[in-house]
LOMARPA-337231 format. One record per residue (C-alpha): residue number from 1; x, y, z. Coordinates in steps of 0.5 Angstrom, whole numbers. Example, Ala and Ser with C-alpha at 12.3 -4.5 7.8 and 13.67 -1.06 7.14 Angstrom:
   i    c1    c2    c3
   1    25    -9    16
   2    27    -2    14
END
This chain:
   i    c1    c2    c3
   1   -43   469   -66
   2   -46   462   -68
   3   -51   461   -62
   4   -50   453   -59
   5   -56   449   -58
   6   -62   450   -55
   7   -67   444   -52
   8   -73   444   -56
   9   -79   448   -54
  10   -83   444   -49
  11   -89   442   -51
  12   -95   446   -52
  13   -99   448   -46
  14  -107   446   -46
  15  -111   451   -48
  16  -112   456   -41
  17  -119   460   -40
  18  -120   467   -43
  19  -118   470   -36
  20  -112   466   -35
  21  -110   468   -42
  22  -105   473   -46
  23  -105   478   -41
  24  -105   472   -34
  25   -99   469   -38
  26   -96   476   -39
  27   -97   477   -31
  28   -93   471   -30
  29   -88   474   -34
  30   -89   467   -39
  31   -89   462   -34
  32   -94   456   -36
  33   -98   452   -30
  34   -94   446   -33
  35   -87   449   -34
  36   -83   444   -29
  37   -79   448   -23
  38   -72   448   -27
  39   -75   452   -33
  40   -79   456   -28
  41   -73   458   -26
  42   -69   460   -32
  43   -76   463   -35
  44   -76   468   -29
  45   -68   470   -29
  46   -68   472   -37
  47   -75   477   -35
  48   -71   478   -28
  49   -65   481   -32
  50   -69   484   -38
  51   -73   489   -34
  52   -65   491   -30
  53   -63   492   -38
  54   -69   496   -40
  55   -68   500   -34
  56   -61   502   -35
  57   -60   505   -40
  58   -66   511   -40
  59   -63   512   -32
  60   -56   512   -35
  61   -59   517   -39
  62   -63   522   -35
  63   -57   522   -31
  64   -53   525   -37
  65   -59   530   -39
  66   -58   532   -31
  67   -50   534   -31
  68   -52   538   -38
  69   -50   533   -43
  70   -55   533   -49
  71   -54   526   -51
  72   -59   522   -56
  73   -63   518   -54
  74   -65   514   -59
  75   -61   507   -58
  76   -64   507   -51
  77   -71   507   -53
  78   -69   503   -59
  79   -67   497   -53
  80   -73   498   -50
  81   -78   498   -55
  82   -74   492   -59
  83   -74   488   -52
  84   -81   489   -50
  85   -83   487   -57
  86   -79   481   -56
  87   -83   480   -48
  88   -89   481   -53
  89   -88   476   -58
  90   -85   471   -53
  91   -90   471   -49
  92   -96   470   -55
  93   -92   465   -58
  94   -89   461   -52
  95   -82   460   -56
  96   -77   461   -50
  97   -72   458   -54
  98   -72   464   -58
  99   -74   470   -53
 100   -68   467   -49
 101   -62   466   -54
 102   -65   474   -57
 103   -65   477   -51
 104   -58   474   -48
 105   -56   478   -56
 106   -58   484   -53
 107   -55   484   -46
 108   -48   482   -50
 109   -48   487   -56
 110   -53   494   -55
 111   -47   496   -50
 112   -42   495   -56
 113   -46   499   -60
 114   -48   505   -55
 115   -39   505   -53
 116   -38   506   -61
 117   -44   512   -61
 118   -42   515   -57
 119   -34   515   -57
 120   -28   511   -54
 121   -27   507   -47
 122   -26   515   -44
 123   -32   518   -47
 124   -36   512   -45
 125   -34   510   -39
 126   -33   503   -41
 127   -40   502   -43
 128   -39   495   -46
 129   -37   493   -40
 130   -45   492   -39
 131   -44   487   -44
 132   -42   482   -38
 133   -48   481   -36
 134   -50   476   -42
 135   -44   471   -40
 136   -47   472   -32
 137   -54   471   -35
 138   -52   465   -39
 139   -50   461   -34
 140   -56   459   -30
 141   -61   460   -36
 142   -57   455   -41
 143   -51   451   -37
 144   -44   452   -35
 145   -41   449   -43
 146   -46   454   -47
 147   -44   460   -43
 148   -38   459   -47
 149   -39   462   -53
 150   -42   469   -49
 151   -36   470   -45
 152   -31   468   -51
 153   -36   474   -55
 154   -35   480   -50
 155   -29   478   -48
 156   -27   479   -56
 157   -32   486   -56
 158   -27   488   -51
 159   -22   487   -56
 160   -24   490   -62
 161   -26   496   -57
 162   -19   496   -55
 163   -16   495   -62
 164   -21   501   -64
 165   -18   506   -60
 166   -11   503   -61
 167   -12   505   -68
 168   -15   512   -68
 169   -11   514   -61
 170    -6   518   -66
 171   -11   520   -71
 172   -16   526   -72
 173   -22   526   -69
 174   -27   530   -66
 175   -25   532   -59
 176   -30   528   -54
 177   -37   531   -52
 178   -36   528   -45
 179   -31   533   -40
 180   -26   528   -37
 181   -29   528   -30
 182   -36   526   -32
 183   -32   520   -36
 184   -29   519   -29
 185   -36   519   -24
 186   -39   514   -30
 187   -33   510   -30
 188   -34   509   -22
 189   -41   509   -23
 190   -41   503   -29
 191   -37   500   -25
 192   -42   499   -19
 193   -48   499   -23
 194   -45   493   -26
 195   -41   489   -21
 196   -48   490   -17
 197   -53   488   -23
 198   -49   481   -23
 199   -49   480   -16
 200   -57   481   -16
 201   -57   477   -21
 202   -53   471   -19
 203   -56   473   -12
 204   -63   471   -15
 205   -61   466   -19
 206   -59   462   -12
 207   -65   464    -8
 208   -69   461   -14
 209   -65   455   -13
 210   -66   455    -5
 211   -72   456    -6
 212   -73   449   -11
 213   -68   445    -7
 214   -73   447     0
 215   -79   445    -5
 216   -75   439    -7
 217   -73   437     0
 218   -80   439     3
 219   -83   434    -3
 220   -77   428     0
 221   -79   429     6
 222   -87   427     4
 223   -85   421    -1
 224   -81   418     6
 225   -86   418    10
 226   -90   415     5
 227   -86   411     3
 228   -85   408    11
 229   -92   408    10
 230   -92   403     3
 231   -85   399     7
 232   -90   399    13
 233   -96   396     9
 234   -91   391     6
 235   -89   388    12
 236   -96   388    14
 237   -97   383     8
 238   -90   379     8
 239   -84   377    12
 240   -79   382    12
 241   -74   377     8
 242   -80   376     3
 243   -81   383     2
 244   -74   385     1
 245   -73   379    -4
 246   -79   382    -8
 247   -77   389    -8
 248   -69   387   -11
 249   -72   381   -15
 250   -76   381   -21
 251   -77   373   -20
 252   -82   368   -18
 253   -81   367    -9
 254   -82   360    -8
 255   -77   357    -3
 256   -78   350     1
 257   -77   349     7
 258   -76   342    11
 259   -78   343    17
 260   -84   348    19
 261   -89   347    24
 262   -97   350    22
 263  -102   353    26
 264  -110   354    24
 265  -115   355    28
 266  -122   357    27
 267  -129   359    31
 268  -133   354    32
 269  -139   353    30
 270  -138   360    26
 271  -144   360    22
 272  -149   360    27
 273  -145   365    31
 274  -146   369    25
 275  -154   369    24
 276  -158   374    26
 277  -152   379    25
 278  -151   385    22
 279  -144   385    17
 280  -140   391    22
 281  -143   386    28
 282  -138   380    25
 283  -133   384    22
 284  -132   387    29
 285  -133   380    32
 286  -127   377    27
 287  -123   384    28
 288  -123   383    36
 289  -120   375    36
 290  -116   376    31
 291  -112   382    33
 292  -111   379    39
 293  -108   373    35
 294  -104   377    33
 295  -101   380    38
 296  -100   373    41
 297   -97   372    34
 298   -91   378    34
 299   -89   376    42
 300   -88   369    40
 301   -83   371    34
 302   -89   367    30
 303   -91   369    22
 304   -98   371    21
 305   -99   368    15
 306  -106   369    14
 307  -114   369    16
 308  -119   365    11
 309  -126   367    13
 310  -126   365    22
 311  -120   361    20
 312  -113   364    22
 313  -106   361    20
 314  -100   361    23
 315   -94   358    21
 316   -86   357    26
 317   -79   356    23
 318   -80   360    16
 319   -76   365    19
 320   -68   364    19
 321   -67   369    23
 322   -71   368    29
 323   -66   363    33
 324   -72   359    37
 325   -76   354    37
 326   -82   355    33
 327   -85   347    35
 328   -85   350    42
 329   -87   357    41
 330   -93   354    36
 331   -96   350    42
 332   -95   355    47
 333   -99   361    42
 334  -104   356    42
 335  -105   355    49
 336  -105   362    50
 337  -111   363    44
 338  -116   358    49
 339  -113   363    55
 340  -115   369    52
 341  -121   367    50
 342  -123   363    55
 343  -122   371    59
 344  -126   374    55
 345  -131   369    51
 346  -137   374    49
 347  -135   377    43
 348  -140   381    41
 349  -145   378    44
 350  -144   371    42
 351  -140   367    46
 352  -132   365    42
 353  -130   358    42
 354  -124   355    37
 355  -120   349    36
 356  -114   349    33
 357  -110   343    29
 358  -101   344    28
 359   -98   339    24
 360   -90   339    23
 361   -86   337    17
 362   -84   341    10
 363   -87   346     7
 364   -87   350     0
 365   -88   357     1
 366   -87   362    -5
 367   -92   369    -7
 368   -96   367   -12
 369   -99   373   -18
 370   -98   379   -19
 371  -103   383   -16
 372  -106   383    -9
 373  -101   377    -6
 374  -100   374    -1
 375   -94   369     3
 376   -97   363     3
 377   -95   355     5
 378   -97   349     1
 379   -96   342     3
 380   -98   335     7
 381   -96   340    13
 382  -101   344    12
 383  -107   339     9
 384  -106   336    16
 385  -106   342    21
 386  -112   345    17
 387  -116   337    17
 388  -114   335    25
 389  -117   343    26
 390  -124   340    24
 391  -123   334    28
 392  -124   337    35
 393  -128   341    40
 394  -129   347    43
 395  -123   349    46
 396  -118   342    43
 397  -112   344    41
 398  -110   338    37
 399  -103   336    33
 400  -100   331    30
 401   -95   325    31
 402   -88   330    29
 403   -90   335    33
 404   -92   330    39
 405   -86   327    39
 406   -83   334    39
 407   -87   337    45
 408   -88   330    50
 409   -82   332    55
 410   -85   339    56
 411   -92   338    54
 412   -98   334    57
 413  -103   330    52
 414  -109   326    53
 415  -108   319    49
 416  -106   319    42
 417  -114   317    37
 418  -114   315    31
 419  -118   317    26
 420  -119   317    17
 421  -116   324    14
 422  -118   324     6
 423  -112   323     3
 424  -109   321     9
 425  -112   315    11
 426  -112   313    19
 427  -107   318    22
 428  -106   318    31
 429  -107   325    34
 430  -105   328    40
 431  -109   332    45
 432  -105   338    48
 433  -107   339    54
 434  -102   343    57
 435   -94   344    59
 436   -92   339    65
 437   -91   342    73
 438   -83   342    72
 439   -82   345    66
 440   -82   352    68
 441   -77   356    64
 442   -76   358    57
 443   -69   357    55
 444   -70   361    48
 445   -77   362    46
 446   -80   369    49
 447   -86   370    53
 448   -93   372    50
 449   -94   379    49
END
C-alpha cells in the first residue's frame, strides 16, 4: 500500500545531558522535554499499541503449546525482535515518521502472514482479524482521512483471505494441524482479545485527550486570570472607552472634545516639605493624598488623568457615558480635596496643603507613543487650569470665567481679580468658596465616596 503523507519530523531536540540520554528517552518511550502535547499524545499510543502486539503473539503461542499443539514459533519471535528493533532505531534517531508509519505495517500485515502459515480462516481463528488494530491505532495517531488507506488495506486482506479459501475449498490439501474445537475456543478467544485490545486502546487514546483537554483547560483558566489581571492594569492607565479602542484599533486615538472641565492641584510648598526626607517618606506622603484623590475621583464619576510629580489631573465630560454634570462633579471634588486634608493634614510628619485651578472649555485628548502610554489633555483648557493652579494659596481653589459662569447659581465666590497668564494676558478668576445654603441636592451627580 502506498503510505500518505507524514508531517515532517520535528525539529530536533537540544542536546540532553549523559543521564538524560539514550536510555532516559527509551524511559520515556522516545518522548522529548520539547514534544508538544499532541505529539506526546500520538508517540505514547503507538509505544501504547506496540508493547500489546509484542505480547500477543508469544501468548497466543504458549496457549497453543499448553493444549498440546507444537506450532513454530519463529514468526512470533520474528515480530518481536523486528518491533523492538524498530523501538531501538526510533529512539536513537528520533524519526517518529518512520517508527509510526513502520509499526502501523506491522500491526496490518503480521497478522495476514501468521493466517497464511498456519492455514485458512478455520485452522487460524481468524488471525488476520488482528490486523484491525492498524486502522484503530491510525486514527488517533495520523487523523480521521489518512487512516483511510489502513482500513482500505485490511479490509482487502480480509478478501484476499476469503478469495484464498474460496479457491482451494475443493482442492487437495493437507488436513488441518488445528482440531476444530481448538479453532472454536480461539476463534472466541480472538474475538475478545481483539474487541478488548481496540477498546483499550481508544479508551487510552481518549484519556490522553482528557487529560490534555483538563491541562488546556487548567492552562485557560490561568491565562484568564492574567488576563483580568492585564484588563485591570489597563483600565488602571486608560478610560475604559480608550482601552477598548486601542485593543480593536491598530490607529492613532486622538479625539477632540468641545466641552471639558480640567482640575489640577498641587501641594504647596512641596519642595521644602520634601527636604530632609528619605524617598520612601515621600512616596508614602504622595501615595497617601493622591489615593484619596482618587477615591474622590471614582465617587464623583471623574476621569484621573494623571499625577505630575505633587500634581494631580483630573478631568469632567471626557466620558460620554456618564450622564452627569462634570462642571459640578469637578468644583465639588475640589471642595472635598480641602475637607479631606483639612481632616487630616500631617501626612508624614508634615502638614499637606494644596491649591487647585479648573478651567473649562475644549480639549484634545489622544494617547501618544507606543510604549508606556498615557491618556493624556492638551489645550488653552488645560494651560489655563495648570496656570491659575499657581496662583493661589493654601487651600484656594480657583477657576475660570467659563466655569464660573457655570457654577454661580450653586456656588459661593469671592470677587473675580485679574491677573497676567503667559500666553493669556490679563484674565479674571473666581475664588470658590463653596455651595450656597439652598442648594442642597444633586439632581445627577453622585456624592463623594
Amino acid at each position: 500500500m502506498s503510505f500518505p503523507r507524514a508531517d515532517p519530523d520535528p525539529a530536533p531536540a537540544p542536546p540532553m545531558s549523559s543521564s538524560d540520554g539514550f536510555l532516559g528517552r527509551l524511559r520515556r518511550g522516545g518522548i522529548e522535554p520539547g514534544d508538544s502535547e499532541e505529539l506526546r499524545i500520538r508517540k505514547s499510543i503507538v509505544v501504547f499499541a506496540m508493547g500489546m502486539m509484542t505480547a500477543a503473539p508469544m501468548f497466543w503461542l504458549a496457549l497453543y503449546w499448553l493444549m498440546g499443539l507444537q506450532l513454530s514459533s519463529t514468526l512470533p519471535l520474528a515480530y518481536q525482535v523486528l518491533s523492538v528493533c524498530l523501538l531501538l532505531a526510533y529512539v536513537r534517531t528520533r524519526n517518529f515518521t518512520f517508527f509510526q508509519y513502520a509499526q502501523l505495517a506491522l500491526f496490518l500485515f503480521f497478522p495476514f502472514v501468521v493466517q497464511l502459515s498456519i492455514g485458512n480462516f478455520i485452522s487460524a481463528s481468524g488471525a488476520v482479524l488482528w490486523g484491525m488494530i492498524a486502522p484503530v491505532v491510525a486514527v488517533p495517531v495520523l487523523g480521521t482521512r489518512r487512516s483511510i488507506p489502513w482500513f482500505v488495506a485490511h479490509i482487502a486482506l480480509l478478501c484476499i483471505c476469503g478469495a484464498i479459501d474460496l479457491a482451494l475449498l475443493h482442492s487437495a490439501r493437507p488436513a488441518s494441524t488445528v482440531p476444530l474445537r481448538t479453532s472454536a475456543l480461539f476463534f472466541t478467544l480472538n474475538f475478545v482479545a481483539i474487541s478488548s485490545a481496540c477498546y483499550f486502546l481508544l479508551r487510552y487514546a481518549a484519556a490522553q485527550k482528557e487529560r490534555y483537554e483538563a491541562e488546556l483547560r487548567s492552562a485557560n483558566a490561568l491565562l484568564r486570570v492574567e488576563q483580568e489581571r492585564s484588563e485591570k492594569l489597563l483600565l488602571n492607565i486608560l478610560p475604559e472607552p480608550i482601552a477598548e479602542r486601542l485593543k480593536n484599533e491598530d490607529q492613532t486615538i486622538a479625539d477632540g472634545f468641545a466641552d471639558v472641565t480640567v482640575m489640577f492641584a498641587d501641594i504647596v510648598n512641596f519642595t521644602q516639605l520634601a527636604e530632609g526626607m528619605s524617598p520612601n517618606q515621600i512616596f508614602s506622603m504622595l501615595n497617601r493624598v493622591f489615593s484619596a484623590f482618587d477615591e474622590l475621583a471614582e465617587g464623583h464619576g471623574l476621569e484621573k488623568i494623571k499625577t505630575i510629580g505633587d500634581a494631580y489631573m483630573v478631568a469632567g465630560g471626557l466620558n460620554d457615558s456618564r450622564e452627569i454634570d462634570y462642571t459640578r462633579s469637578i468644583a465639588d471634588m475640589a471642595l472635598d480635596m480641602c475637607r479631606t486634608l483639612a481632616a487630616d493634614r500631617i501626612v508624614e510628619g508634615r502638614v499637606v496643603e494644596i491649591r487647585i485651578g479648573i478651567g473649562t472649555g475644549p480639549v484634545v485628548a489622544g494617547v501618544v507613543g507606543k510604549k508606556k502610554f498615557i491618556y493624556d489633555v492638551w489645550g488653552d483648557t488645560v494651560n489655563i487650569a495648570s496656570r491659575i493652579t499657581s496662583e493661589g494659596g493654601p487651600g484656594a481653589i480657583q477657576v475660570d470665567a467659563t466655569t464660573y459662569r457655570r457654577l454661580k447659581d450653586a456656588y459661593d465666590f469671592q470677587a473675580p481679580r485679574t491677573v497676567p497668564l503667559k500666553g493669556k494676558g490679563e484674565t479674571a478668576i473666581y475664588r470658590l468658596i463653596g455651595r450656597k445654603p439652598h442648594d442642597v441636592s444633586r439632581d445627577t451627580a453622585p456624592e463623594a465616596a
